[in-house]
C-alpha positions in Angstrom: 0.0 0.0 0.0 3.0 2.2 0.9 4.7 1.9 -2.9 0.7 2.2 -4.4 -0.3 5.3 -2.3 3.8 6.5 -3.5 3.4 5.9 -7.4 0.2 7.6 -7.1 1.1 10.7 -5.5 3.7 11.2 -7.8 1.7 10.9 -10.9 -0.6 13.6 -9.5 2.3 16.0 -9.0 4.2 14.9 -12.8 0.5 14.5 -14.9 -2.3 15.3 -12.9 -5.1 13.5 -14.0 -3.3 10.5 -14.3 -3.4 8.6 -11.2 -7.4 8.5 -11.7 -7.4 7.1 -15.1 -5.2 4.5 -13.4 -6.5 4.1 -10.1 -10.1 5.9 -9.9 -12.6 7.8 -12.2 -11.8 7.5 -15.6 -13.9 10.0 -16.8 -12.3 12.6 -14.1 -9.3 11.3 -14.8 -9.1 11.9 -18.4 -10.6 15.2 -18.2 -7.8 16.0 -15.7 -5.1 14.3 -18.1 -6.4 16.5 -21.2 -6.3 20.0 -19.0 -2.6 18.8 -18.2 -1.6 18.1 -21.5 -3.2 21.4 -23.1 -1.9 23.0 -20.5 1.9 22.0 -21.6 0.8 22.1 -25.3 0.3 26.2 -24.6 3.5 26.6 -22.3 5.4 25.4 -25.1 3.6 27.7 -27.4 4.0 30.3 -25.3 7.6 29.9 -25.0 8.4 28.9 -28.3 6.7 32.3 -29.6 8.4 34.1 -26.6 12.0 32.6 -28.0 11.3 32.2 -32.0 8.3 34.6 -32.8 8.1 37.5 -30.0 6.7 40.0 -32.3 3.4 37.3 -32.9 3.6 37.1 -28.7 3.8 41.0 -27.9 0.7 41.1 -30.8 -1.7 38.9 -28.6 -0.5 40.4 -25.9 -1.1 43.9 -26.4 -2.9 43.8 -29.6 -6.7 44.3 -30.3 -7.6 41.2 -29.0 -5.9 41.3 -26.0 -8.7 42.0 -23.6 -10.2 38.7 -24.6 -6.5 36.8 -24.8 -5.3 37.8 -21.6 -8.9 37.4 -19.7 -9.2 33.8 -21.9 -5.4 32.7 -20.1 -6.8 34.0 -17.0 -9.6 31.8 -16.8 -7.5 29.0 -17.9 -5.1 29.5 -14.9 -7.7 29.7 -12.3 -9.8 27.0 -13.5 -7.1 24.4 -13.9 -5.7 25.6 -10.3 -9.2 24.7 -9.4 -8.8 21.1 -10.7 -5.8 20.0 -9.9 -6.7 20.8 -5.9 -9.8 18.1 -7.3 -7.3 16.4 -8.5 -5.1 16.1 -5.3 -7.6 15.6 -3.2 -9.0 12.6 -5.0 -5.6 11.1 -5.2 -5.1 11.2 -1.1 -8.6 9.3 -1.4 -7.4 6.7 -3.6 -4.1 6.4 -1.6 -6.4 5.2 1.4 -4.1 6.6 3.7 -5.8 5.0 6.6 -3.9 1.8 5.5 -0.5 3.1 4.4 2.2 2.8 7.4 2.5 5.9 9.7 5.6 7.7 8.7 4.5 7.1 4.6 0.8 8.3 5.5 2.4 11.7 7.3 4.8 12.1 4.0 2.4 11.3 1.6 0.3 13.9 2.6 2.9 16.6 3.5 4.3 15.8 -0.2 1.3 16.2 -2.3 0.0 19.6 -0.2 3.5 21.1 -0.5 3.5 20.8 -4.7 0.1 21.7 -5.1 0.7 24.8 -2.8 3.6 25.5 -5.2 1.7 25.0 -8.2 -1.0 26.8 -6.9 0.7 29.8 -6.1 2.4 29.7 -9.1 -1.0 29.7 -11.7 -2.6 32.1 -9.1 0.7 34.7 -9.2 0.5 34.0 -12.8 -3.2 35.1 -13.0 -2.6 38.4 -11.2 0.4 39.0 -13.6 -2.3 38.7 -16.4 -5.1 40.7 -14.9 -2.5 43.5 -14.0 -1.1 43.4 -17.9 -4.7 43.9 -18.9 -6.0 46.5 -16.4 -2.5 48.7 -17.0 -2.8 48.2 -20.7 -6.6 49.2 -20.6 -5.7 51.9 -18.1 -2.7 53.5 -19.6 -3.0 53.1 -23.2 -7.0 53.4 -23.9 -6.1 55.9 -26.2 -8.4 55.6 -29.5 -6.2 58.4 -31.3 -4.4 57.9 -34.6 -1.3 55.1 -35.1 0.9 57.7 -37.0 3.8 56.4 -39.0 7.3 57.9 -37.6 8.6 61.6 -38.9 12.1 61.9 -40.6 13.1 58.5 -39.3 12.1 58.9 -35.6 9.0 58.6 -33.1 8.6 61.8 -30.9 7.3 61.5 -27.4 6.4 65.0 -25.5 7.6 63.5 -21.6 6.3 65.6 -19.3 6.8 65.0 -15.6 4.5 67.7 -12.9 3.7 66.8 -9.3 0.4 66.5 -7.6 1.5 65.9 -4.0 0.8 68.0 -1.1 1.6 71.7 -1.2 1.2 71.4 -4.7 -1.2 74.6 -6.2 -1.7 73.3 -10.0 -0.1 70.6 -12.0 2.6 72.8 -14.2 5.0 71.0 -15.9 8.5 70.7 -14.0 10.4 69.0 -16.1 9.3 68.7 -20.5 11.5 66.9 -22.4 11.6 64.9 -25.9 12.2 61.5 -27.0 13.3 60.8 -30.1 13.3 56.6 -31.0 14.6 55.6 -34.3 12.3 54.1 -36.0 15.0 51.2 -37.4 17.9 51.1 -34.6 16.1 52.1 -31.6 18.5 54.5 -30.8 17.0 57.1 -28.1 17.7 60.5 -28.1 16.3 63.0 -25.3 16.0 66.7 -25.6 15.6 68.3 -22.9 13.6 72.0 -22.8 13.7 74.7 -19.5 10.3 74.8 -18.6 10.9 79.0 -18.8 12.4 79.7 -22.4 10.7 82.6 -23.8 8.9 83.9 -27.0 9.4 80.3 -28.5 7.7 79.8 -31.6 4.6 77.6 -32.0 4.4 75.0 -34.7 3.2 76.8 -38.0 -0.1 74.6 -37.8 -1.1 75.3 -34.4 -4.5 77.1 -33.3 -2.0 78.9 -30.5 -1.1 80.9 -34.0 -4.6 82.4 -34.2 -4.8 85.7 -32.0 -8.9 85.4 -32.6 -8.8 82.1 -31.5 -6.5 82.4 -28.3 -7.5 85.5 -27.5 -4.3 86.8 -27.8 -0.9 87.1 -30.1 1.3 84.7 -28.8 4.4 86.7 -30.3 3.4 89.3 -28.2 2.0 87.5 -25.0 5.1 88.6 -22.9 4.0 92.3 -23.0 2.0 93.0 -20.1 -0.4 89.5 -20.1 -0.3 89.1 -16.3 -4.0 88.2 -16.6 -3.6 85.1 -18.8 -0.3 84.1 -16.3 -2.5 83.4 -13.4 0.2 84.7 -11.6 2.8 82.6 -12.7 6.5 83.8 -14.3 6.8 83.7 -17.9 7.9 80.8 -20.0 7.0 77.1 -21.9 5.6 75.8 -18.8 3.1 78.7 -18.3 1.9 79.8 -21.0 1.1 76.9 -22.0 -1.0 75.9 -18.6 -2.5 79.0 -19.6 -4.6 77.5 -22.2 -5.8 75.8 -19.4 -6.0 77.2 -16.4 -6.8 81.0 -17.3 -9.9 80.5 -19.7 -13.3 79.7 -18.9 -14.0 76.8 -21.2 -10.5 75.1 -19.9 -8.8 75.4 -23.4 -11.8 73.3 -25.5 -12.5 76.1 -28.1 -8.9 75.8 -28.9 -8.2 71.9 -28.7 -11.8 70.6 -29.1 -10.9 67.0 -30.1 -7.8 66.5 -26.9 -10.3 64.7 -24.3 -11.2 62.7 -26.9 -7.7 61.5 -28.0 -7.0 61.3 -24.1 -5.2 64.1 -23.8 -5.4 67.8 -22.5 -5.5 71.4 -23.6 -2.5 72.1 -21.7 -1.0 69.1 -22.9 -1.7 69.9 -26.9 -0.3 73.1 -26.4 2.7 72.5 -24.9 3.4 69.7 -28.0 2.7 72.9 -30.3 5.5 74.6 -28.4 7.9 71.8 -28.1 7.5 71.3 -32.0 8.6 75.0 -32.7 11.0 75.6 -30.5 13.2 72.2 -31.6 11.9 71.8 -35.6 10.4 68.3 -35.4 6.9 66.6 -35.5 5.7 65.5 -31.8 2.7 63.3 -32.2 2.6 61.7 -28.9 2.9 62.3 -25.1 3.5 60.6 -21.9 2.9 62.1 -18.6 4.1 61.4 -15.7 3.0 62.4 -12.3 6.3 62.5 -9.8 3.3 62.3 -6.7 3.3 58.1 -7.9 7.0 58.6 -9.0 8.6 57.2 -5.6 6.3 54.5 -6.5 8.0 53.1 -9.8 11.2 53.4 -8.4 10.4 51.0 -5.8 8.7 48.0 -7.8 11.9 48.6 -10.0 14.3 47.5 -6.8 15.5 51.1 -6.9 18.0 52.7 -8.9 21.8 53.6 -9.4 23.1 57.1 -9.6 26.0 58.9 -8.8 25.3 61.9 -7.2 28.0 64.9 -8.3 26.8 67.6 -5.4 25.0 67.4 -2.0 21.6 68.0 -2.6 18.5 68.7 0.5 15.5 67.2 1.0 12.6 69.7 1.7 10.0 72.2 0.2 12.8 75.3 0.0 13.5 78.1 2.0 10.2 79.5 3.7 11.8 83.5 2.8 15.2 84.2 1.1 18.6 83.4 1.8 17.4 80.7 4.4 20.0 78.6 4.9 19.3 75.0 3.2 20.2 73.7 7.3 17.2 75.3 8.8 14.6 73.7 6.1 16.4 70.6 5.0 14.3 67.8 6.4 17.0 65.4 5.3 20.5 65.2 2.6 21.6 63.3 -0.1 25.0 62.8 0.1 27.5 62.8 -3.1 28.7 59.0 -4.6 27.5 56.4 -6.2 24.0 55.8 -4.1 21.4 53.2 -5.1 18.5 55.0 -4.6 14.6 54.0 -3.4 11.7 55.9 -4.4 11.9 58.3 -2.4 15.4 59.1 -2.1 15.1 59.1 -5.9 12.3 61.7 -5.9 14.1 64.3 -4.2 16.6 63.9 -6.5 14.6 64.7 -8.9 13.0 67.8 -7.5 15.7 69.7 -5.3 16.5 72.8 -7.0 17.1 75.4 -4.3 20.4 75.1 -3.9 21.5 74.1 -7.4 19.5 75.9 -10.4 16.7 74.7 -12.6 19.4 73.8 -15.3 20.9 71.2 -13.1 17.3 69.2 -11.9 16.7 69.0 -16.2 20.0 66.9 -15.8 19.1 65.1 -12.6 16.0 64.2 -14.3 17.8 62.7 -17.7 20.2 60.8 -15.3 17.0 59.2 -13.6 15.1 58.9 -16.6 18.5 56.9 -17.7 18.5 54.9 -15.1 15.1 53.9 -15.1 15.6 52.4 -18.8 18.4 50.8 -17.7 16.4 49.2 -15.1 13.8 47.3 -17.2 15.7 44.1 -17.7 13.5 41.1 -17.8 14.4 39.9 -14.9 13.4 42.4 -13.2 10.0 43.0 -15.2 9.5 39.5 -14.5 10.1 39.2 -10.4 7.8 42.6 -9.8 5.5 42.9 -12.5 2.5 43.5 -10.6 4.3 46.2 -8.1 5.7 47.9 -11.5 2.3 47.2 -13.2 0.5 48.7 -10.5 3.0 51.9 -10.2 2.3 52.7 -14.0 -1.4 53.0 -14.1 -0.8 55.6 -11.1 2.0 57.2 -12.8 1.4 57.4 -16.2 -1.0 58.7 -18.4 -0.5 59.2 -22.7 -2.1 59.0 -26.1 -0.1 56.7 -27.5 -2.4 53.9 -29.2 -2.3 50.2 -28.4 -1.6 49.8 -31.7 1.7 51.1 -31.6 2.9 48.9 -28.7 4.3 45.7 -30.4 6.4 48.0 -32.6 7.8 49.7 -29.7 8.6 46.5 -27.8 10.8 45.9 -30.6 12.2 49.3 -30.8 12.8 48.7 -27.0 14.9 45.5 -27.4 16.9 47.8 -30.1 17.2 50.4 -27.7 18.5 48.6 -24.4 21.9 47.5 -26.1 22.6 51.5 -27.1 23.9 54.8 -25.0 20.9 56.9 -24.7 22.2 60.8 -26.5 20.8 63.8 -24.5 21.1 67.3 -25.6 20.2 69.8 -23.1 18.7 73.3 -24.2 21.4 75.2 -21.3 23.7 77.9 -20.8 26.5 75.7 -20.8 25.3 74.4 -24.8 25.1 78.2 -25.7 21.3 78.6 -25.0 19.9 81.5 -22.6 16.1 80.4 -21.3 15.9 84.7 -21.7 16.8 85.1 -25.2 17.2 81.6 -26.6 18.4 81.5 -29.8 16.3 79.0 -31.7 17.9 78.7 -35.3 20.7 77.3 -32.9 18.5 75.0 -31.1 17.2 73.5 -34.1 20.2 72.8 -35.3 21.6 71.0 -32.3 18.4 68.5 -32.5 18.7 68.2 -36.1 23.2 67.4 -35.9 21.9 64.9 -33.4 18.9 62.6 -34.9 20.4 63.1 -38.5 23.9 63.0 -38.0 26.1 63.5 -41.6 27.0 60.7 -42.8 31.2 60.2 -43.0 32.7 60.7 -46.5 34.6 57.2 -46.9 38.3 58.4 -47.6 39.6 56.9 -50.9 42.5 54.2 -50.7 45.7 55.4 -52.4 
């Protein structure tokens, strides 16, 4: 009875299904043999495709049937977890356990809970991986706007990071930056833009260029427009907001078809500005709320930067020329640091000591470091904590459409040096009087770089 109740057991945990077509009911049995076997059949599907045919895999996945594939696998997972505990259960029955010898009896039973809590928490981790992939990917990108094909060779993405913690009056755009994926090598290229420059240009098809519509000449909007500034200084970040904030319709009248694409006013407009002032087409957006930032950084295991200066933790001086000492609530200390989410969020936003110029590069290092951080393995080990920090954290208009072609961009992109050009003093650009010709240069020397003259062999 011993070796029986033994052979059994271990059947259930190999083949489940199997030890009542040979032992007990058939008909269970074979049902519980065919959910094994189809169960295998897709595994090796799944990871053949995930090996040979990834672009086929990433198209179920996040294509437009993937509401019905993922919610299809997830059935699957939680109805064959439901079985096999049938399954195991019946098999302790058939064992008769009330006639195998005491230690065996103990074992046996010890065995067969122990692998079917493994399985089990396995399929069921498995089937919160798969509701998580569907409710970020219905949360996140549920845009129904346009798949666009890319301009000059690349895909630009408006990244816009604002903060809506506590203490926060309005959602203005700390950082804005652009990036620029090529559309064959992946290559990434971010731009970043001083949320202040001044008297940029719009892009020649924007509604921002209509003084009737607007309600004002943009060219001229730095003349004594304190009304439309809601208080706020001059530059990209607030005139833009403007759109917003300072008119009674919110901005509709002049982006009527934004909510609709999932996007803003605000939003739209600064898009239009980012397109003037660096010369390219920017179709798409992804914003990024720093109040859920802490959050990402944490499912990702953290990240690692090396910090040039000591930098504060706190809100800023409460008048001027406080020292940093009296508000500091904290420091972060110079060296390589790896970095939670929190730690990593300061980072981000201490200014008050430094200048605006040097948070734009804080923010490209992190930004960095973040895309460094997306290996599989780590995707893989936290993918519902990093799951559940995106649908908090981001919101954009890119189409689901687009997302198995920028899984394979991605792949591209993770073997290459990400290139950042940063619209500073120290690249010959004053936020005061930037001088834009030059700016639009320096993106264009960067994403279309001249091709070298081969030299001729003697």
């Amino acid at each position: 009875m011993g070796r029986r109740g033994w052979w059994l057991v271990v059947l259930n945990a190999l083949l489940p299904g199997s030890a009542q077509v040979l032992a007990g009911n058939r008909r269970l049995g074979r049902f519980g043999l065919g959910a094994t076997l189809l169960g295998w059949l897709l595994l090796i599907v799944g990871a053949g495709m995930g090996l040979f045919a990834q672009d086929a895999l990433v198209w179920f996945v996040t294509g437009p049937l993937s509401w019905f594939v993922l919610t299809f696998v997830q059935v699957l997972l939680i109805g064959y977890t439901i079985l096999w505990v049938v399954l195991t259960i019946d098999t302790l029955r058939l064992v008769r356990l009330v006639r195998v010898p005491g230690f065996s009896r103990w074992t046996m039973a010890v065995a067969s809970v122990l692998v079917l809590a493994l399985a089990a928490s396995s399929a069921v981790y498995a089937s919160t991986a798969v509701a998580s992939s569907r409710g970020a990917l219905t949360t996140i990108f549920g845009s129904s706007g346009p798949s666009l094909p890319p301009s000059e060779g690349y895909y630009n993405i408006l990244l816009l990071g604002a903060d809506s913690g506590d203490g926060r009056d309005s959602m203005r755009f700390d950082s804005i930056s652009v990036v620029s994926v090529n559309a064959d090598s992946g290559a990434v290229t971010i731009t970043g833009i001083p949320r202040d420059m001044r008297e940029f240009p719009f892009a020649e098809d924007s509604p921002m260029r209509d003084p009737e519509l607007v309600g004002y000449d943009y060219r001229n909007y730095f003349e004594g427009h304190d009304d439309l500034q809601c208080g706020w200084g001059a530059g990209v970040n607030q005139l833009t907001n403007a759109v917003e904030e300072c008119r009674k319709d919110g901005g509709k009248s002049i982006y009527p078809d934004a909510a609709a694409h999932d996007s803003t006013p605000a939003i739209e407009a600064t898009k239009d500005a980012a397109e003037g002032i660096l010369g390219i087409e920017i179709p798409y957006y992804v914003f990024v709320d720093m109040d859920a930032f802490a959050a990402l950084i944490d499912a990702l295991g953290g990240v690692d930067i090396t910090v040039a200066e000591r930098l504060p933790k706190g809100g800023g001086p409460a008048y001027p020329g406080q020292p940093a000492a009296d508000w500091a609530i904290g420091w972060i200390e110079p060296g390589p640091q790896h970095m939670d989410g929190d730690t990593a969020q300061w980072y981000a936003r201490s200014r008050y000591t430094t200048s605006d110029f040097d948070r734009m590069k804080r923010q490209r290092e992190l930004q960095v470091a973040i895309l460094q951080q997306f290996t599989p393995q780590t995707v893989l080990t936290r993918f519902n904590e990093i799951a559940a920090a995106g649908t908090e954290l981001v919101q954009t208009d890119l189409p689901t459409s687009k997302l198995p072609e920028f899984f394979d961009l991605v792949k591209k992109a993770k073997g290459q040096p990400v290139a950042q050009i940063e619209l500073t003093p120290d690249n010959g650009i004053v936020e005061a009087e930037p001088d834009y010709a030059l700016v639009r240069q320096m993106v264009d020397a960067a994403l279309h770089p001249p091709t070298p003259t081969p030299t001729p062999s003697p």
